[in-house]
N, C-alpha and C positions, 0 to 999 in steps of 0.2 A: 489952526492945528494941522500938523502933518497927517497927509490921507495917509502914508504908510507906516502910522503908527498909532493909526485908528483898530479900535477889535474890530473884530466880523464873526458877527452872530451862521452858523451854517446848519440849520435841523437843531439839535441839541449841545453843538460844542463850538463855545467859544474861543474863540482863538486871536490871541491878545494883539497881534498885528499883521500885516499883511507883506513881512517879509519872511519868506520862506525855501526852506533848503531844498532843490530839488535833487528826486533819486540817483545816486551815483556808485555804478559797480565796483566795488573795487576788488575785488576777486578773492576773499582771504577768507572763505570757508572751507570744513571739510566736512564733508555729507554734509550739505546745507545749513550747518551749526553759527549759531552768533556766537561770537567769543568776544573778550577785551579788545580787542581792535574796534572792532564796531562797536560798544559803547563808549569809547576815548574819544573816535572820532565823530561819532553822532552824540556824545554828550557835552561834548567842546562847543559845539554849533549850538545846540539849547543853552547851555552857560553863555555864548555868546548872543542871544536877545532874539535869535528867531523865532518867527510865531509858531512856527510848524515846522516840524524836522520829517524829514521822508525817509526811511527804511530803499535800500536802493533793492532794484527790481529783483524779488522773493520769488521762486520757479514755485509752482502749482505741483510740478510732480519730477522726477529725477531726469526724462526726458525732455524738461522744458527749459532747463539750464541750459545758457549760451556758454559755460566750461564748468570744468568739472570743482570747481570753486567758486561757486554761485552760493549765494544765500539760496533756501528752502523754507517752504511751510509743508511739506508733504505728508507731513504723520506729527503723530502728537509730543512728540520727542524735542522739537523744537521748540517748544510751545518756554520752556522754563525759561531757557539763557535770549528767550527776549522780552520777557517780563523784566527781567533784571535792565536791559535798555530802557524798554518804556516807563518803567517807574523811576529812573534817573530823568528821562526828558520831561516824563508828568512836575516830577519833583523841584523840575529848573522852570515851570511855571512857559511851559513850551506843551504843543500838542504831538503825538507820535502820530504817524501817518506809514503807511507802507501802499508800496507798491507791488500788486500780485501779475506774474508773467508769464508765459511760456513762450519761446525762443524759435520755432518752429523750427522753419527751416536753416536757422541761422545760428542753430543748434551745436553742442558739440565741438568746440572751438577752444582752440590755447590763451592763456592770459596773453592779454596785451604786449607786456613788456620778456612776452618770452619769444614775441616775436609773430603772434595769433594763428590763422591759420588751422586749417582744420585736425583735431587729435584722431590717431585710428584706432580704431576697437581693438587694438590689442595692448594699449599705451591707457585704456581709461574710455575710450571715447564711445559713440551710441550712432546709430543711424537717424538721423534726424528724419522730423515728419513735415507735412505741408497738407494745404488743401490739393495740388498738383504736382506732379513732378517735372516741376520748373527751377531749378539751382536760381540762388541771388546773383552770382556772378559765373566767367568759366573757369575759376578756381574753388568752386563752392563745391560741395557733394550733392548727388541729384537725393531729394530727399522721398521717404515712402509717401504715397499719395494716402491720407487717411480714409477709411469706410466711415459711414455712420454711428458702427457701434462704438469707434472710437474718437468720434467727434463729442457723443455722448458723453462718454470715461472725462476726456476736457473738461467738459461742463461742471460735470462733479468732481471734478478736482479745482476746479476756481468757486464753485460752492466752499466744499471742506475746508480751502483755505484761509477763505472769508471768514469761517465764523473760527479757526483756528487764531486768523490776527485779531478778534475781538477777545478772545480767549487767552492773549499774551499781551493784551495792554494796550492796542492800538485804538486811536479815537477816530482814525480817518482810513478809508482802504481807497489805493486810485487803482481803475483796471488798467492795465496797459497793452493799449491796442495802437500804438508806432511804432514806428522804425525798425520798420520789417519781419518783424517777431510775429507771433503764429497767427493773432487777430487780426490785425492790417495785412497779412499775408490773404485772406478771406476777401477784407475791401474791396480787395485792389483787382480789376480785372488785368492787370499787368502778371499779375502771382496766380490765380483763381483762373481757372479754367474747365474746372465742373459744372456736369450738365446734370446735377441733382440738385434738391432741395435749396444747397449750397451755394451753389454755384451759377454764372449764367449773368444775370439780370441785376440790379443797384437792391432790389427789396433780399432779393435769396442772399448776396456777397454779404450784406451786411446781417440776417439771420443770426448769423452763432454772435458775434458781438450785442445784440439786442436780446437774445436768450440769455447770453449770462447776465448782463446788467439786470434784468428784469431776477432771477433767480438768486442772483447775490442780493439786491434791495430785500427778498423774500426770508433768504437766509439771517440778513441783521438786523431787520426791523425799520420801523421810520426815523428814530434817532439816529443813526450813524451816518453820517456823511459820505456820500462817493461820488470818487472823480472817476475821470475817465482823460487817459493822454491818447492824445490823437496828432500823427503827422497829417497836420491839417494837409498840405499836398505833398507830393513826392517827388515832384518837379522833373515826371516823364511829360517829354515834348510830342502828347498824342492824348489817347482814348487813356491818360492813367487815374489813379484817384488826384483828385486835387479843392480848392477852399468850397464849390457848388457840393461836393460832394459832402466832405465833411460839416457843413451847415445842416443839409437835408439831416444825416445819419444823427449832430448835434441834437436836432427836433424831435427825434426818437428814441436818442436817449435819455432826455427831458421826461420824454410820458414814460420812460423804464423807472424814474427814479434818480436817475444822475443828477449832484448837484454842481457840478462844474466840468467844464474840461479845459486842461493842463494844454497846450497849444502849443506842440511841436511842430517839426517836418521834417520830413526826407526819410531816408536809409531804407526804402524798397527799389530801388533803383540806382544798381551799380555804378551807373555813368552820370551821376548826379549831376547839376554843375550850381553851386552857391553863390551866392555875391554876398559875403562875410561881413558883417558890420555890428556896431552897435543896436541892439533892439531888430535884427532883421527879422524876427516873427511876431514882433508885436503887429501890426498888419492884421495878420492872421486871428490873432486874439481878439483886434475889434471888429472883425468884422463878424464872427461866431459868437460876440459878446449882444452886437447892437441888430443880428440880426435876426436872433432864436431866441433872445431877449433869458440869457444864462450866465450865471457867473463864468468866467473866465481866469483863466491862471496864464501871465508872458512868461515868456522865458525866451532866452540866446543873445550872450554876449551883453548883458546888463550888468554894470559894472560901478557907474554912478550913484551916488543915493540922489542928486536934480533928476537924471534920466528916470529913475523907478518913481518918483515924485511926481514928476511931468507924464507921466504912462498911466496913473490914475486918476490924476487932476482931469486929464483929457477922454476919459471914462473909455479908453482901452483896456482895463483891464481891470480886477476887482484882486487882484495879489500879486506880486512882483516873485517867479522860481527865479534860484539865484546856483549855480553847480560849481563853475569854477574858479566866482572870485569866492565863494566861502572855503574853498581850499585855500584856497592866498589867505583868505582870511578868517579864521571862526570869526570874529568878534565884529563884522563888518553892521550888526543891527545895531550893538550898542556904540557905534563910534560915528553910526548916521544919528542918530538917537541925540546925540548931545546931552544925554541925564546921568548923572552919574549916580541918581536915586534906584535908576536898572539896572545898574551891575551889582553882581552878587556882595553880599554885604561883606565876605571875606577880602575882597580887593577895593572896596568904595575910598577908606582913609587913604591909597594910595594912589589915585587915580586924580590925575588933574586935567581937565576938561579946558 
């Protein structure tokens, strides 16, 4: 039988195979609101046979949005128009997942195709925050260094929003702490340059990411499943976060409650340098898979249904995230799938396999 079209039992929710859509921004909110775009496009991908569809990364609060059309969980207002999501994704026999964020210092920014770049507070835009005031790049805004009381406010706003996505439908919450965004900004002594509780040392960096984990597991109970995405390294050529580290931090957020991490890299280090390939973070995923002994979720440039095949058989990884061949394609699970008994029954007499 195909590993990637095996279920996977996770705490209380099943999840009928182990191809899965990972979070993708696509910038088309206003005040944080889901609309018909995002259930077209996230209900496409569940009609199309993935086990779990991801909610792309939901800001915690108004300043944790990477632009000013960012998805939101921040108040109870949002709660209705993604109910209407997740009961289309429950209903397409897929699981909803979301992803909860904040942007830190990476904060505050133009869509993509408007050409990104940072907006100024007179146009819309917010003073971004960080654990230091170390800008991501020298085009970046220096952002305010946070106090305590407002590392605190953080916390309970990825609480509230936790039990706000249990409260709209979601059966899965991932935290996301990569690619530079306010909790990996903490990790990293590259960004993190605090000589309080914070800051300093590998136990204080990693602190506020193990407070919330621990606090959100508190907020939804032991049923609900949570990830946690992690740039496993960031690929600074020195003293930056990298795979020793995220292993360690993996082991601790095991005892918080975590029941996977999603295995990214990169985007806290402006001067990145990749070597682009197929599966190039799979890597990453076995070795935080085989050596904290934790589910694991690959992801980058998997595009194959042999290669996501071959990535399980070889016990790298326990899910295959899939971003942007399911733009190429919603329907890429049911056309690895070869059953034409999973496609929905409105299209089965048409479909020739």
């Amino acid at each position: 039988m195909s590993k990637l079209f095996e279920p996977i039992q996770i705490r209380d929710e099943n999840i009928k195979n182990r191809s899965w859509v990972s979070p993708m921004c696509t910038y088309s909110s206003e005040d944080g609101m889901a609309n018909d775009w995002h259930l077209v496009h996230l209900g496409s991908r569940a009609m199309g046979g993935a086990g779990l569809v991801m909610m792309e990364a939901t800001a915690v609060s108004p300043e944790g949005r990477i632009s000013p059309w960012d998805m939101g969980l921040w108040k109870d207002d949002h709660i209705i128009p993604m109910r209407k999501i997740t009961n289309f994704i429950t209903n397409s026999d897929s699981t909803p997942a979301i992803q909860l964020a904040h942007a830190g210092r990476k904060a505050s920014t133009n869509r993509p195709w408007s050409g990104g770049g940072n907006i100024d507070i007179t146009l819309g835009g917010w003073e971004p925050v960080a654990p230091s005031k170390i800008p991501f790049s020298e085009k970046s805004l220096i952002p305010n260094e946070l106090n305590s009381n407002e590392i605190s406010n953080i916390i309970d706003d990825f609480v509230n929003a936790s039990q706000r996505a249990i409260e709209s439908g979601f059966k899965v919450i991932e935290l996301h702490f990569a690619h530079g965004y306010l909790i990996h900004e903490f990790l990293s002594p590259i960004s993190n340059s605090r000589e309080d509780s914070y800051g300093g040392n590998f136990d204080n960096r990693t602190l506020l990411a193990k407070t919330i984990a621990r606090k959100v597991r508190d907020a939804v109970g032991d049923d609900v499943p949570i990830f946690a995405r992690l740039s496993v390294t960031e690929y600074f050529p020195g003293n930056g976060w990298d795979t020793n580290s995220s292993i360690k931090l993996s082991e601790s957020l095991k005892s918080c409650g975590v029941d996977l991490i999603d295995c990214s890299s990169g985007a806290n280090y402006s001067e990145q340098k990749i070597e682009l390939k197929p599966g190039y973070q799979v890597g990453l995923s076995e070795a935080i898979k085989n050596q904290v002994d934790i589910l694991t979720g690959a992801v980058g440039l998997i595009t194959e249904y042999e290669h996501a095949e071959e990535i399980l058989n070889n016990n790298q990884a326990d899910a295959i995230f899939m971003a942007r061949e399911y733009l190429r394609n919603p329907y890429w699970a049911l056309n690895a799938e070869q059953n034409k008994n999973s496609w929905p029954l409105q299209y089965q007499r048409s479909i020739n396999l």
